[in-house]
C-alpha positions in Angstrom: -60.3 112.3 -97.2 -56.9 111.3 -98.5 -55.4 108.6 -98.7 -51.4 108.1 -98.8 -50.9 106.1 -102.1 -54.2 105.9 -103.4 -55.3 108.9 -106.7 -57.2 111.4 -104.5 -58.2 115.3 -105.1 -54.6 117.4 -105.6 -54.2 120.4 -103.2 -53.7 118.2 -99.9 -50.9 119.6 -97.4 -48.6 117.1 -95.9 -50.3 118.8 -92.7 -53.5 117.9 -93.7 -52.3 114.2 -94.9 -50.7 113.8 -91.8 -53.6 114.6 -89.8 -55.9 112.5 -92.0 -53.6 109.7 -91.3 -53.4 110.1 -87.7 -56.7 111.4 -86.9 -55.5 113.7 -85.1 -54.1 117.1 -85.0 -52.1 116.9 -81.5 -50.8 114.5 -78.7 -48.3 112.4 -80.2 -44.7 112.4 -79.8 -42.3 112.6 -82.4 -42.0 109.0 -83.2 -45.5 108.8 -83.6 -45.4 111.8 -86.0 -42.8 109.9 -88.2 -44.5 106.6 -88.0 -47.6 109.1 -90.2 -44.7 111.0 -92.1 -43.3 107.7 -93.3 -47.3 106.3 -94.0 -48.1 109.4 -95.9 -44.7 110.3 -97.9 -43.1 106.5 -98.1 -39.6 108.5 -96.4 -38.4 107.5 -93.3 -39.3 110.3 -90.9 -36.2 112.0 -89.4 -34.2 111.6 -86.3 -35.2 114.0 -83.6 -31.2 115.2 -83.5 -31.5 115.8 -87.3 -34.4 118.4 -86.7 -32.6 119.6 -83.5 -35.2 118.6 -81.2 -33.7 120.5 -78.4 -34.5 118.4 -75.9 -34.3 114.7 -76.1 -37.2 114.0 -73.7 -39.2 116.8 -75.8 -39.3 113.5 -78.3 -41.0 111.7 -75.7 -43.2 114.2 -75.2 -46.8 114.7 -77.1 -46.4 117.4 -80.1 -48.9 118.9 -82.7 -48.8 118.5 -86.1 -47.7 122.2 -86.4 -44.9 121.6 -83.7 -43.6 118.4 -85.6 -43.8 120.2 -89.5 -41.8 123.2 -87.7 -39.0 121.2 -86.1 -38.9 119.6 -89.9 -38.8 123.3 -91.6 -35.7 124.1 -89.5 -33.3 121.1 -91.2 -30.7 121.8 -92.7 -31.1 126.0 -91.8 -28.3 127.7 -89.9 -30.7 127.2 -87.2 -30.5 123.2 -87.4 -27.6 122.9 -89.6 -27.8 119.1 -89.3 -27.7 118.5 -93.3 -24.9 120.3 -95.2 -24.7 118.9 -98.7 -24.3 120.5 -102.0 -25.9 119.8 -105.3 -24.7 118.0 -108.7 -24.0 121.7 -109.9 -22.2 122.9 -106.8 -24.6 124.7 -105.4 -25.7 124.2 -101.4 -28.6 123.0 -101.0 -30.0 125.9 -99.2 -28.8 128.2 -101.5 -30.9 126.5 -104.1 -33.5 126.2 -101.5 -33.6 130.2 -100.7 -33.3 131.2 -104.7 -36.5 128.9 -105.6 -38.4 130.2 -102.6 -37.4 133.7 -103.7 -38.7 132.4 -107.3 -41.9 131.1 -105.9 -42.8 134.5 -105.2 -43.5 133.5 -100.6 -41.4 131.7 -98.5 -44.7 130.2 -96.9 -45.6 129.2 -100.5 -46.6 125.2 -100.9 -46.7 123.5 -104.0 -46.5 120.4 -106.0 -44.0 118.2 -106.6 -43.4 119.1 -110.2 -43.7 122.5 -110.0 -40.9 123.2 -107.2 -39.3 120.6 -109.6 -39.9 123.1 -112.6 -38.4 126.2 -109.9 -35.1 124.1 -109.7 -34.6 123.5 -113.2 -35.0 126.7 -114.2 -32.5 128.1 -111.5 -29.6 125.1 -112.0 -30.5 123.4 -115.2 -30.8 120.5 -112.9 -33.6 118.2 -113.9 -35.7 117.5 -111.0 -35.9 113.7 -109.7 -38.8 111.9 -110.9 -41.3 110.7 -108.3 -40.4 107.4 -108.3 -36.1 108.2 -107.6 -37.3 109.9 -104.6 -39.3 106.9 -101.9 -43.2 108.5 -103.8 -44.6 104.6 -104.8 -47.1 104.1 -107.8 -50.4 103.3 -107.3 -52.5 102.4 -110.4 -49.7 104.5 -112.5 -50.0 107.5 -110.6 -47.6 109.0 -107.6 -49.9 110.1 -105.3 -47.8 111.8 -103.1 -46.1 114.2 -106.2 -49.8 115.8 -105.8 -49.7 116.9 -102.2 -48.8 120.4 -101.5 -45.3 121.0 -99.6 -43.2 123.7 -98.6 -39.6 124.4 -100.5 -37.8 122.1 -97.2 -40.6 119.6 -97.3 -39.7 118.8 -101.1 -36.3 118.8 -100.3 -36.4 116.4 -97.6 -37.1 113.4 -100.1 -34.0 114.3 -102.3 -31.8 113.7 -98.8 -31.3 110.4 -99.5 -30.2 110.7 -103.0 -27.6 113.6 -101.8 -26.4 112.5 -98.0 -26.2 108.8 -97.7 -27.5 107.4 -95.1 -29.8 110.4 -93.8 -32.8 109.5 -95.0 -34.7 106.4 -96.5 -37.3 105.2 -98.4 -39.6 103.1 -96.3 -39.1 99.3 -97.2 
């Protein structure tokens, strides 16, 4: 079973964390989804109106894990276009976001936190942020959550609050 912040096997999903976490798979709403988001990934989860929850009330409402992740994949897309921001080299963040997928060989691709890391340098000469700049806390001198498995948007959900002020944040 894993557990958030604790050395545990590599090849987790942030699905499968959050689920561990929860103990469930369905029936909570999306605060309850960000309260395990923020457990598992030690980042604030995101405001509903930053994923584009279309409905307010649907926040209120009781979700599945898939539902939540999928409102999460849509930030910052042209269909959510809640975070705009470009990159130390210029770039836009999706940009860099499409050409590493594109790299990665699938857009449904997940991988570690070093290796989408290794995508973006090769594409920008920008060297990814080390686990600890991003929210990812040490345990026993290892980052457990640089081991779980996430999708391109996933990863680039913790380097929000390095790029856009105020979007995201570590847990305190």
């Amino acid at each position: 079973m894993f557990a958030p912040f604790a050395p545990g096997p590599g090849g987790v999903t942030l699905r499968d964390a959050l689920m561990a976490r929860a103990g469930v798979k369905d029936g909570l709403n999306w605060d309850g989804w960000n309260y395990y988001f923020g457990l598992v990934t030690n980042v604030d989860g995101q405001y509903a109106s930053s994923a584009c929850v279309a409905n307010p009330s649907s926040t209120s409402s009781t979700m599945s894990v898939d539902t939540y992740l999928g409102y999460l994949e849509q930030v910052g897309t042209s269909t959510c276009p809640a975070v705009q921001y470009l990159w130390p080299n210029g770039g836009s963040a999706n940009a860099i976001l499409g050409e590493m997928i594109k790299r990665a060989g699938d857009e449904n691709i997940q991988l570690r936190w070093d290796q989408w890391n290794t995508h973006l340098t090769a594409l920008t000469q920008i060297t990814g942020a080390l686990p600890q700049q991003v929210c990812m806390t040490e345990q026993s001198g290892v980052y457990p959550n640089s081991f779980l498995l996430l999708t391109a948007r996933q990863w680039l959900l913790f380097y929000e609050h390095i790029y856009v002020p105020n979007t995201i944040s570590c847990r305190s």
